[in-house]
MIVEXMI-541312 format. One record per residue (C-alpha): x, y, z; residue in three letters. Coordinates in pm, whole numbers, padded with zeros to 5 digits. Example, Ala and Ser with C-alpha at 12.3 -4.5 7.8 and 13.67 -1.06 7.14 Angstrom:
[[01230; -00450; 00780]; "ALA"],
[[01367; -00106; 00714]; "SER"],
//
This chain:
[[00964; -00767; 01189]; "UNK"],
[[00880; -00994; 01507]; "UNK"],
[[00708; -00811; 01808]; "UNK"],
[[00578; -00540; 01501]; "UNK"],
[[00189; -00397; 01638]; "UNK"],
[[-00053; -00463; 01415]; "UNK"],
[[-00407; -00321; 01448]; "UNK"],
[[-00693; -00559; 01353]; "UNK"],
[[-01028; -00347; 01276]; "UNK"],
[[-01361; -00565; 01224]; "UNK"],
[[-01694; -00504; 01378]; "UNK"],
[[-01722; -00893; 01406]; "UNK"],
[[-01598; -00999; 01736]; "UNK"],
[[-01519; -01357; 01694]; "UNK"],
[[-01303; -01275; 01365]; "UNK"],
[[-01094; -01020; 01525]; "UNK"],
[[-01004; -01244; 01794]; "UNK"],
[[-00954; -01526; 01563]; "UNK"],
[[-00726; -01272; 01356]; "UNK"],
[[-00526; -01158; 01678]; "UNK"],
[[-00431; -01517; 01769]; "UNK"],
[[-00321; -01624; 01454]; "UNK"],
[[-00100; -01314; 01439]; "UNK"],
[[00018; -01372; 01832]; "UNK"],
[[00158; -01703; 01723]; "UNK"],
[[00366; -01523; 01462]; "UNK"],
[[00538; -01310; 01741]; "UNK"],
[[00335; -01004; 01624]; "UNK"],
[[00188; -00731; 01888]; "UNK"],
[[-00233; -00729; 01806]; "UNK"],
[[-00450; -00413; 01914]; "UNK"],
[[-00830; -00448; 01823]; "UNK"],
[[-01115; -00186; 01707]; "UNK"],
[[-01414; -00268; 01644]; "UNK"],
[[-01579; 00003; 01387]; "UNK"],
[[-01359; 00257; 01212]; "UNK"],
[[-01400; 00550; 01463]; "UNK"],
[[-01223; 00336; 01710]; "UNK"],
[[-00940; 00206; 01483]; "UNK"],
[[-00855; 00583; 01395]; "UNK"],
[[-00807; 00616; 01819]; "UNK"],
[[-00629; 00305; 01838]; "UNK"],
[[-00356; 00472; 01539]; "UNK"],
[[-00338; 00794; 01777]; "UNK"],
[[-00082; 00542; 01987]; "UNK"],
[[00250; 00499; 01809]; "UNK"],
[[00396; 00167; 01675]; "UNK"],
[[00120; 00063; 01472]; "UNK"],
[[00271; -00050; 01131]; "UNK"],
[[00042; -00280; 00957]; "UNK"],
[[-00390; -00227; 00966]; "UNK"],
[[-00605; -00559; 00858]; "UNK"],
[[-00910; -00364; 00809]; "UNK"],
[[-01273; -00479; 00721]; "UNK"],
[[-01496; -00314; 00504]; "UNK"],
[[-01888; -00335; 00627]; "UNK"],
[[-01858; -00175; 01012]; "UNK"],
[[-02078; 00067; 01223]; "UNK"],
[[-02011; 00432; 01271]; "UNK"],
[[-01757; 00453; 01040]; "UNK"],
[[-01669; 00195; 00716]; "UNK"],
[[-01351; 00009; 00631]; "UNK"],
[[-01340; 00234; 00299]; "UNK"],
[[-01400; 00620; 00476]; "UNK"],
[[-01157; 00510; 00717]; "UNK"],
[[-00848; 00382; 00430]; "UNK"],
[[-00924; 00754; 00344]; "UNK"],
[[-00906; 00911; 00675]; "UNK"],
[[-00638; 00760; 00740]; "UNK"],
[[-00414; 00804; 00397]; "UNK"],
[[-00460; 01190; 00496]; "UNK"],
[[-00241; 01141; 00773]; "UNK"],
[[-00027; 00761; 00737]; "UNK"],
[[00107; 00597; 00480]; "UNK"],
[[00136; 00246; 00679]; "UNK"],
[[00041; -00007; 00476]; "UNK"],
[[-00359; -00105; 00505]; "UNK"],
[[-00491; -00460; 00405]; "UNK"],
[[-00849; -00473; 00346]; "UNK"],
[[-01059; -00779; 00421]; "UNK"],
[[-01413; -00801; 00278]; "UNK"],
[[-01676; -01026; 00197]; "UNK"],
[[-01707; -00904; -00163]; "UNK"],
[[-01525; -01057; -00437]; "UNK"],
[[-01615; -00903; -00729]; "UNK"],
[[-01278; -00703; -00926]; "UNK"],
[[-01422; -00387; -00898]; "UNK"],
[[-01458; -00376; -00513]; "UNK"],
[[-01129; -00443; -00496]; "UNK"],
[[-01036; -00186; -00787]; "UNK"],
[[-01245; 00012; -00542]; "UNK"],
[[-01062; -00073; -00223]; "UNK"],
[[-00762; -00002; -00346]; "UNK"],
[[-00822; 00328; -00545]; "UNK"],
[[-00919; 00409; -00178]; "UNK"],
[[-00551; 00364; -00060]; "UNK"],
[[-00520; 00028; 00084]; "UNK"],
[[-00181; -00202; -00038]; "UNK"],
[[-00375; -00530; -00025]; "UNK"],
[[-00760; -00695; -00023]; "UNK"],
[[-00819; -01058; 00124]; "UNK"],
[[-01194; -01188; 00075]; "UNK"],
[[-01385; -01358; 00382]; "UNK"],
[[-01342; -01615; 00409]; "UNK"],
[[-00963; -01611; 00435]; "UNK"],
[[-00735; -01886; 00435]; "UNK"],
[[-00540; -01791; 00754]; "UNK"],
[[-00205; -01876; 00601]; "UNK"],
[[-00223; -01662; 00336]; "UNK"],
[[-00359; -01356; 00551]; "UNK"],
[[-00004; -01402; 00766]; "UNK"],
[[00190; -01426; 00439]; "UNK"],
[[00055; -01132; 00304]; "UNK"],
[[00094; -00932; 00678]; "UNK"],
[[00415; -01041; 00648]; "UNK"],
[[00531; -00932; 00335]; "UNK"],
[[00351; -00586; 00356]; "UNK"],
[[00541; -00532; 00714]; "UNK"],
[[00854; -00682; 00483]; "UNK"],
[[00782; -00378; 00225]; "UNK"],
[[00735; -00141; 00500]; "UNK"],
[[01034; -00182; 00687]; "UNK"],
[[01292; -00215; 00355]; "UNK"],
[[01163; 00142; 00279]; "UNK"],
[[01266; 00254; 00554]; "UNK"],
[[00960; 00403; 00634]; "UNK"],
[[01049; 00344; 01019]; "UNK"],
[[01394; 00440; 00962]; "UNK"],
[[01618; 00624; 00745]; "UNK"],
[[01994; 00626; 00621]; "UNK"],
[[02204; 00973; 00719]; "UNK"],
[[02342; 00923; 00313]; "UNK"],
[[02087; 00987; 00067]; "UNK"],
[[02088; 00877; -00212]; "UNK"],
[[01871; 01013; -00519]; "UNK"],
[[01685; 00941; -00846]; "UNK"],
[[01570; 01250; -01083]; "UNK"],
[[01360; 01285; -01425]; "UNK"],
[[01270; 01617; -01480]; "UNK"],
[[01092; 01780; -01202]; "UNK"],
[[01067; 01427; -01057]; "UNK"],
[[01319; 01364; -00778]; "UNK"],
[[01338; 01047; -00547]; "UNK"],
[[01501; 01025; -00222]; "UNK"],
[[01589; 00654; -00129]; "UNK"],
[[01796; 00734; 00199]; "UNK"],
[[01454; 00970; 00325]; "UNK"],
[[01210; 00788; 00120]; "UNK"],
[[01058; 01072; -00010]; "UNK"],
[[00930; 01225; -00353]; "UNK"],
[[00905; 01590; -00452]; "UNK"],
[[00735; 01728; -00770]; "UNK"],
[[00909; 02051; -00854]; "UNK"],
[[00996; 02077; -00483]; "UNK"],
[[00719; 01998; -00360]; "UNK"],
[[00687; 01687; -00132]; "UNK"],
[[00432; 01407; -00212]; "UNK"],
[[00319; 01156; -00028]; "UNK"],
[[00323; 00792; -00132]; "UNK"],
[[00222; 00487; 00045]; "UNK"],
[[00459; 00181; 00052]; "UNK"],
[[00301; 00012; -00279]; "UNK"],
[[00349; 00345; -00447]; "UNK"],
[[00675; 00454; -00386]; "UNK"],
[[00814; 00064; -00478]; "UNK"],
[[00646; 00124; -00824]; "UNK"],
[[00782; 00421; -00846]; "UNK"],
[[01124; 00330; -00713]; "UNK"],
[[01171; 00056; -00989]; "UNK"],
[[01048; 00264; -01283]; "UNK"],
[[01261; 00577; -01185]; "UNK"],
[[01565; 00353; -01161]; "UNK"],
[[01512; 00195; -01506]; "UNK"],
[[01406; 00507; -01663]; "UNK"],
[[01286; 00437; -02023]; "UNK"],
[[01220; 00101; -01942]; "UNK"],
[[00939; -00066; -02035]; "UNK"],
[[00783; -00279; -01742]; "UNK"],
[[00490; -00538; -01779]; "UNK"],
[[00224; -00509; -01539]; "UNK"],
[[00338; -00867; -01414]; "UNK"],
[[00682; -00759; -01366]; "UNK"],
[[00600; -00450; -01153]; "UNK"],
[[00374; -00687; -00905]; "UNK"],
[[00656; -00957; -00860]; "UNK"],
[[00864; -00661; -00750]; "UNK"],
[[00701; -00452; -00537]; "UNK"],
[[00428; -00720; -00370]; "UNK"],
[[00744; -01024; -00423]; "UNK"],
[[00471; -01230; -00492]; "UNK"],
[[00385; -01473; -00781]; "UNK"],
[[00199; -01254; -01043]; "UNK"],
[[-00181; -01395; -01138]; "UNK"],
[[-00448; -01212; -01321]; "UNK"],
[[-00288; -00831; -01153]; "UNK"],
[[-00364; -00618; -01427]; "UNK"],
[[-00598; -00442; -01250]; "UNK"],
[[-00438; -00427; -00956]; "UNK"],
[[-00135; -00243; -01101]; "UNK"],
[[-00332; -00040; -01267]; "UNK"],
[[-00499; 00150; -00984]; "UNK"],
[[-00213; 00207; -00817]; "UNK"],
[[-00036; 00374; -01133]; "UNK"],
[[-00317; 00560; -01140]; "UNK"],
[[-00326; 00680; -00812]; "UNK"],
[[00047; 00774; -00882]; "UNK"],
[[-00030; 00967; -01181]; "UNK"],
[[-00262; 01189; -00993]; "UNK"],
[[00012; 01244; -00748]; "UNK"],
[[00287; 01368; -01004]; "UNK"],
[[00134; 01503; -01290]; "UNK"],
[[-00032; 01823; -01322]; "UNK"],
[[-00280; 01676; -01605]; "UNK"],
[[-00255; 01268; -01564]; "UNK"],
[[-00505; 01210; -01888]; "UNK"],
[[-00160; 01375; -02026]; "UNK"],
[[00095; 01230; -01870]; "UNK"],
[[00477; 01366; -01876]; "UNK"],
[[00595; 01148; -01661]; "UNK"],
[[00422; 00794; -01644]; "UNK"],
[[00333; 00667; -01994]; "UNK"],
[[00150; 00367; -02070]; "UNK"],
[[00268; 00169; -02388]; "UNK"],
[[00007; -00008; -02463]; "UNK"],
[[-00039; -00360; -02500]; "UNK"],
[[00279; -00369; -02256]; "UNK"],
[[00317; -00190; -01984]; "UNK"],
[[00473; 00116; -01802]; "UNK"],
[[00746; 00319; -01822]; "UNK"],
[[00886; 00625; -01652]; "UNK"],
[[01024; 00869; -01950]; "UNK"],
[[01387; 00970; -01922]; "UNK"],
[[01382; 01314; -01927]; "UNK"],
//
């Protein structure tokens, strides 16, 4: 994870330089944009495997670029804003990003959670993958943990790193029942607090991925009142 590039977007000067030393005395490579237009440039270079991206910029916002850049990349995306509220973050991540961090930041916890994105990145083996595959199936669902990759009825899908951990520990415990706490202590390995809706958009976002009608879902059911479950099929 040391010497990993990490590409720090904000239009505010003095915070992205702030941002890229903290990160520098971690051991991590920084690269800096300053608007989104430039931060989708900076990604045409290889090596970039972790984006702290903020939301209000020129030219090009930290939200249209998450989506420009989900089209192509599913590196993970942290967004750091200045709004609070739940439902910009319910908003931020419906977008695609893995994480939000409000401004202002407590530095430590900003490396903490770059860490333990780049942590979930790299354990995928999104940079890297096993010659043995290894595979999960329910129905039309099948899971490739050696290639990391999931195809619906043969069809490939892409998932970003958040997404295919959920996915990864429902598919494995098929018929399972999994509390919304649960599935955040696994996949973020992170104390769970108040991440209902948090979990929610991302199973969501999942749904609409796998299912041909998600307001029906085959696949990913919600028992209410408890939590999620993949359906052994």
């Amino acid at each position: 994870m040391e010497n990993a590039k990490i590409l720090v977007v904000d239009d505010d000067r003095e915070i992205a330089v702030a941002i890229e030393r903290l990160l520098m005395l971690e051991g991590f490579e920084v690269v800096k944009a300053f608007n989104g237009l430039e931060a989708l440039d900076a990604l045409c270079t290889d090596g970039i495997s972790l984006i702290i991206l903020d939301v209000m910029m020129p030219k090009l916002d930290g939200l249209s670029t998450t989506l420009r850049i989900r089209e192509k990349k599913n590196i993970p995306i942290i967004i750091l804003s200045a709004k609070s509220e739940d439902s910009d973050k319910i908003l931020g991540l419906s977008m695609g990003a893995d994480d939000y961090v409000t401004k202002p930041f407590n530095p430590q916890e900003l490396v903490a959670r770059a860490k333990s994105q780049l942590r979930r990145y790299m354990h995928l083996g999104v940079m890297g993958s096993s010659p043995h595959s290894t595979q999960i199936k329910s129905g039309g669902l099948c899971l490739d943990k050696s290639s990391k990759l999931l195809t619906v009825d043969g069809e490939a899908v892409k998932l970003t790193a958040k997404e295919y951990g959920i996915l990864e520990l429902l598919m494995e415990n098929a018929g399972t029942v999994f509390p919304a706490e649960k599935i955040y202590e696994s996949v973020w390995q992170e104390p769970a607090y108040s991440v209902e809706n948090t979990v929610m958009v991302h199973i969501r976002r999942i749904r609409e991925k796998i299912e041909i009608n998600p307001k029906e879902p085959k696949y990913l059911k919600v028992v209410w009142g408890i939590g999620y479950k993949i359906e052994k099929l």
